[in-house]
N, C-alpha and C positions, 0 to 999 in steps of 0.2 A: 628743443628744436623740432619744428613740425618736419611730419611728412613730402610737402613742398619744396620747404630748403632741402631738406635731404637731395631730395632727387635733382635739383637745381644745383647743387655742390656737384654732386653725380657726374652732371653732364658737361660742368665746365672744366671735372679733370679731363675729358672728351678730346677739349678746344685746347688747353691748356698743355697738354704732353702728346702733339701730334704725330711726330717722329716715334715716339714707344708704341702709340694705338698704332699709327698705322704697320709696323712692322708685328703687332700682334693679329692683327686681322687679314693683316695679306701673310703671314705665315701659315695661319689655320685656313683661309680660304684657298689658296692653291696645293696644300695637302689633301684637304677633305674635298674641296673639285677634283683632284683627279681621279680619289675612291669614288664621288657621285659620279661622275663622265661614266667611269667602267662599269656603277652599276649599273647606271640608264643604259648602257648600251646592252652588256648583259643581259637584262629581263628584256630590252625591246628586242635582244636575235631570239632570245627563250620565247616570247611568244609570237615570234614570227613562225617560228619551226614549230611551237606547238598547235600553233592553229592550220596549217599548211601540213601535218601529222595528220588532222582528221579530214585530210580531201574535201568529194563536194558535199559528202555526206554529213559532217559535222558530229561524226559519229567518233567511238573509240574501239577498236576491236582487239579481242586479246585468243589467244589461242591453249587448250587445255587438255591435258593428256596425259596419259602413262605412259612414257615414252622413254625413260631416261633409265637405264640398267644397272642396277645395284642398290644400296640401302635394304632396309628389313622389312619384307611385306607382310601387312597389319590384316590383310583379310587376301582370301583364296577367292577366283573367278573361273568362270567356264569357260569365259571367253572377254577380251578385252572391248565390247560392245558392250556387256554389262556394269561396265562403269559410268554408265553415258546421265543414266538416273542423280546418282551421285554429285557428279560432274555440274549437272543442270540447278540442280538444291543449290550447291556451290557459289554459282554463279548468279542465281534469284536473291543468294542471303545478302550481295553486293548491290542491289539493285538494278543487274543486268538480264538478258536473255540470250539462249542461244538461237541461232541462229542458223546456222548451220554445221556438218560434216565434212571433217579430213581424215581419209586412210593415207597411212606411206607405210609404201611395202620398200624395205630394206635389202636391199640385194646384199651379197658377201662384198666386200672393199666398203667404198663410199657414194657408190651411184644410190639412188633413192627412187623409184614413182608415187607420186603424189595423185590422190582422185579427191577429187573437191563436188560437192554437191551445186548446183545451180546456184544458189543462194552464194556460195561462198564467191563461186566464180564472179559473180555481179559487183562483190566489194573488191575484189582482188583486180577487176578491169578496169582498162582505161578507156571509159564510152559504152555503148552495151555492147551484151552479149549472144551471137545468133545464134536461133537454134540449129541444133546438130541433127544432119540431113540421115533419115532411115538407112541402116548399113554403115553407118562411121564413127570414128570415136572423134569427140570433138577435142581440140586438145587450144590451153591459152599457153600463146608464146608472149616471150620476149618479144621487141623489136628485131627486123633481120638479124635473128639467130636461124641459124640453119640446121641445127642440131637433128632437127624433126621435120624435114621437106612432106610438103602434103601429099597423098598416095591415095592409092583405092582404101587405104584402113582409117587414116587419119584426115583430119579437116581442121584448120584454122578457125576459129571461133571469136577470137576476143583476144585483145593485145595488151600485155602486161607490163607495168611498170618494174624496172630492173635494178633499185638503187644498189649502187655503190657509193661506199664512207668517202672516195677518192671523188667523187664527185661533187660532193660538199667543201672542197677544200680548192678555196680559185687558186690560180697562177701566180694573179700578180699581189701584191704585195696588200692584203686586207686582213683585219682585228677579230673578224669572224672564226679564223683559219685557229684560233685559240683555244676556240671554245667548242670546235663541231671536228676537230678532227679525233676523237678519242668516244664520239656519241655510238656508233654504229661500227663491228668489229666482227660481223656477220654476214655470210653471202644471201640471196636470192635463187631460189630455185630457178630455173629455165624453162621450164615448163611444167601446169598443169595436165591433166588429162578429166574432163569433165563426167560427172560417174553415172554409168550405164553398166547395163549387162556385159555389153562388147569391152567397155575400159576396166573390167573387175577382172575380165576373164583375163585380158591381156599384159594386165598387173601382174596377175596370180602364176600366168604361165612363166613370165618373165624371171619372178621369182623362184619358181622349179627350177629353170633353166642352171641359174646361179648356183643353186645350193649344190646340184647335180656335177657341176664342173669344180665347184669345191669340195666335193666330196670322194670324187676322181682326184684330184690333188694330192687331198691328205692320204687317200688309200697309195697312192702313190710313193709316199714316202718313208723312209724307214724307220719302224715302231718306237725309236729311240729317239725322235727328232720330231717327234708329235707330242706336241704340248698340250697342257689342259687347255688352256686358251682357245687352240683349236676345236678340242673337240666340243668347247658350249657354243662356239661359233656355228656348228653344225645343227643346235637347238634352237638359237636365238632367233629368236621374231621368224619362228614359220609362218606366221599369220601375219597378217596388217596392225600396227597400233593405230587407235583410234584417237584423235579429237576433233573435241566441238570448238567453234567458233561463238565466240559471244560477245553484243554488241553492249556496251554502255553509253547514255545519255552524260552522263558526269566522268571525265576521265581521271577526277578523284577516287571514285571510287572502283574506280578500276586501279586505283592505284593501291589501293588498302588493300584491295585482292592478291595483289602480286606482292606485295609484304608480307601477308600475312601467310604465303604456301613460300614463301621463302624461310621468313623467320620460325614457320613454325608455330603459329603462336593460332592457328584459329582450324583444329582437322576432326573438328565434332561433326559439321558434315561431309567432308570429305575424309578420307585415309588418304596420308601419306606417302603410302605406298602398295602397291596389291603383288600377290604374286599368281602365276600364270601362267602353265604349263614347263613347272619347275623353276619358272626364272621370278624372282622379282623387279618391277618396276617403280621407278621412285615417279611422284609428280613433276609435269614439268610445266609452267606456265610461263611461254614470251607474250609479243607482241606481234600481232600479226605483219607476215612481210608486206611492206611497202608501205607500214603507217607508223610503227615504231613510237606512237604516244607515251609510254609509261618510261619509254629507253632514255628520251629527250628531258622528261621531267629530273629522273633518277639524277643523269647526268649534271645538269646545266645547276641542279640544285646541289650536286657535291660542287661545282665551280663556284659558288657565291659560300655555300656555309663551308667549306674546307680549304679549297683555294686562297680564295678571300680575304676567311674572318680573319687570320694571323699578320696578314699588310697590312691589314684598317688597325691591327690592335699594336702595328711594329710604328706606323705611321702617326698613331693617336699619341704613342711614347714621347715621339719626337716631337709631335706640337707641341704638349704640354714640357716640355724641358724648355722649349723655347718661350714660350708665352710663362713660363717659371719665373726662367732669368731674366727676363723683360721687366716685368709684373714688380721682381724683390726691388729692383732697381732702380723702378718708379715709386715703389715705397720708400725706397731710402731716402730718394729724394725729396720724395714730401714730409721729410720726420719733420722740420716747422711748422708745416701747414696743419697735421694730424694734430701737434699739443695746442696748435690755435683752435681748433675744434672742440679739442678738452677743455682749452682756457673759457672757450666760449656758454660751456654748459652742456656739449654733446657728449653722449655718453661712449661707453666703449662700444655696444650695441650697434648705436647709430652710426658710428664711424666704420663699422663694417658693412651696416648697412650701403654706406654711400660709396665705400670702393667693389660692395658686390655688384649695383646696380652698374659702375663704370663698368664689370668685366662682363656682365650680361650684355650689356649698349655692344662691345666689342667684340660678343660672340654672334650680337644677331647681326651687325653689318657685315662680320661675316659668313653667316648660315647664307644670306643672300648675294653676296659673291660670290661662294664656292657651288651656289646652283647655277647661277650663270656661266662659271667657267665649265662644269659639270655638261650643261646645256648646249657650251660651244664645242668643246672636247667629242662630247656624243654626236652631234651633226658633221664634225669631222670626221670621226671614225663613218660613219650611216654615208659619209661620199664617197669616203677610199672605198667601202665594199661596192656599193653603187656602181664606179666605174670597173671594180674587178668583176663585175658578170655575177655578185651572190647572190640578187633575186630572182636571174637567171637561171642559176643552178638549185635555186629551191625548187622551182616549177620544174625544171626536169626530175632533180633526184625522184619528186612525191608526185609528179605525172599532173600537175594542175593546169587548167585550161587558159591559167595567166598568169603574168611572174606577180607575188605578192608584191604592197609598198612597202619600199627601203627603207624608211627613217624607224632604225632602232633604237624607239626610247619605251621606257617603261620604268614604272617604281617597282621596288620592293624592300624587305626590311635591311636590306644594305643601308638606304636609305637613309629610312630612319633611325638604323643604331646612328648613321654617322650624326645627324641631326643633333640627336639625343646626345650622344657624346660630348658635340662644337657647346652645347647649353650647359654640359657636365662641369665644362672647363671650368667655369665661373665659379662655384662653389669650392670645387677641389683644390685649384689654386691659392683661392681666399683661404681655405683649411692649411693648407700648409705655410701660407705666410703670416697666419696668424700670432706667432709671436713676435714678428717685428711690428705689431702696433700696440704691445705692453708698455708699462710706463718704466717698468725698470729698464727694456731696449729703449725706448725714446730718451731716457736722462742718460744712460750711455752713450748715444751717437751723439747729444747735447755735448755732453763733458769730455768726447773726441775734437769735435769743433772747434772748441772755446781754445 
């Protein structure tokens, strides 16, 4: 039997058992459409919020520091400036650069001041930034926040973006609301103070102030009701902790960088952790407020490989049971037809050959329905957010000068496991119904018949 008739056998089980193909191809087409639908729409809100993460700038900025108190410090400092070297090495072995400086000085409770260098101030606003007039501390606010009314000390300079996770998350009834309410779980400062003589002094004083009224506190109360807690509270961050800001070109590898002082796995040029007028400091690396690039990636990528992988793999079960029982059913039925193929001179080979090619023909009509249901599914979900106000509320959350376009499509390897899989079915199937085209099953079902 040539290669020709084979595949001409092939196609007329096609034409021949319409009723069994088509409940084969529309079962794995509208399973594996609705895992494509979710993932096009997935990667297309992932990279709507990834590219709308790096503003106008097209930048990715991450922020670095000793800031975070406790763990075992690996090297002793003078002062927490002298890490900045360190810091910098860090952040060049990623192929980044810093870019600029943040102090926050840490009052006692949870208040904070922040002094941001020019530089920083520039990525952190929305529009530029004026210069701050001789005699004033320039300070970036939120929108109408009041917190900070402008005075003989202070001045308005530049107006900051303020997101909130709650803002990411519309009203009315939208698919997005799935995937971005668990992204961001973090506040936003209220204000900068842009760094001068006048904002260091005014830090520093602020910070006296505090320690001083907690330190009146504790002396205030009785020696038996004074915890240790307390008294490292009275040592902790006299000074400002320092970091740099640093920008990446590729927000992969800014992504490697945040891995890698997570996991631990890369602190040849940096430590750890330092310690620093008795206390140790552990590293701390986020993302910079109001860009949150590496948060989005992290995220959106536990959604597709944690989320995800276990539907597509609970879902994949259930095609294949179905297109199983279909499949043995259509063999049974052709045990005639299969010893007419033996009778003919086809081998065992080729007779599997010609019902693999049938269950390929049946996977690829459906590879290509389940991307059009995938395709319509996704422009449904890209409406409902449309009409909920989400490209609206991406421009506000990330401060952009125009709502992004709405239609969330995008591939990724969701994708193509599913693909991969819909082309799996063919061979897997045929492997297990392999024994009902032996000849001792075939003279069985015969001498059932007869």
């Amino acid at each position: 039997m040539r290669f020709g008739d084979t595949y001409r056998l092939a196609t007329t089980n096609l034409r021949k058992n319409k009723r069994r193909s088509i409940t084969v191809i529309m079962t794995m087409a509208v399973i594996f459409g609705l895992i494509i639908g979710v993932s096009f729409f997935t990667r297309g809100t992932w990279n709507l919020l990834l590219k709308s993460s790096f503003g106008q700038s097209g930048q990715t900025y991450l922020s670095l520091g000793y800031t975070v108190r406790g763990g075992k410090g690996e090297e002793n400092v003078n002062s927490l400036i002298d890490t900045i070297p360190s810091l910098d090495a860090f952040v060049k072995q990623y192929g980044g650069r810093v870019v600029g400086i943040m102090e926050t000085y840490d009052q006692i409770g949870n208040d904070q001041i922040r002094v941001i260098d020019r530089g920083v101030a520039e990525i952190l606003a929305i529009g530029s930034v004026q210069e701050v007039p001789d005699g004033k501390i320039g300070v970036l606010t939120v929108q109408n926040w009041g917190g900070m009314e402008e005075s003989s000390q202070f001045v308005k300079v530049g107006e900051l973006c303020k997101p909130d996770r709650n803002d990411m998350i519309v009203q009315d009834l939208a698919p997005s609301n799935m995937f971005v309410g668990s992204i961001w779980s973090f506040g936003t400062p209220e204000y900068y103070l842009v760094d001068s003589v006048m904002a260091k002094e005014y830090a520093e004083n602020e910070l006296k102030k505090s320690f001083e009224k907690y330190e009146d506190y504790i002396e205030s109360l009785p020696e038996s009701d004074i915890t240790e807690q307390d008294q490292e509270d009275l040592f902790y961050k006299k000074s400002p902790s320092i970091e740099v800001v640093a920008e990446f070109d590729d927000y992969q590898q800014a992504l490697k960088l945040v891995d890698s002082a997570e996991n631990a796995t890369d602190f040849k040029t940096v430590p750890k952790a330092v310690n620093y007028n008795g206390v140790s400091y552990g590293l701390s690396v986020e993302d910079l407020f109001g860009h949150y690039t590496t948060g989005i990636v992290r995220k959106m990528n536990y959604s597709t490989d944690i989320v995800l992988a276990p539907i597509i793999l609970i879902l994949t079960a259930v095609a294949l049971i179905v297109v199983l029982s279909t499949f043995a059913h259509l063999v049974e039925s052709d045990i005639a037809t299969i010893l007419l193929y033996r009778v003919r001179g086809a081998s065992l080979g080729q007779v599997y050959f010609i019902y693999l090619v049938y269950l390929l023909e049946l996977c690829l009509l459906a590879v290509g329905l389940s991307i059009m249901i995938g395709l319509i599914l996704t422009l449904g979900m890209s409406t409902m957010n449309a009409l909920a106000g989400f490209s609206e509320a991406v421009q506000g959350f990330f401060g952009l000068a125009k709502a992004p376009f709405g239609l969330l499509v995008g591939i990724d390897t969701v994708f193509w496991r599913s693909i991969g899989l819909m082309l799996l079915t063919a061979p897997i199937i045929l492997l297990m119904t392999s024994w009902r085209f032996s000849s001792k099953h075939i003279a069985k079902k015969l001498k059932e018949e007869m």
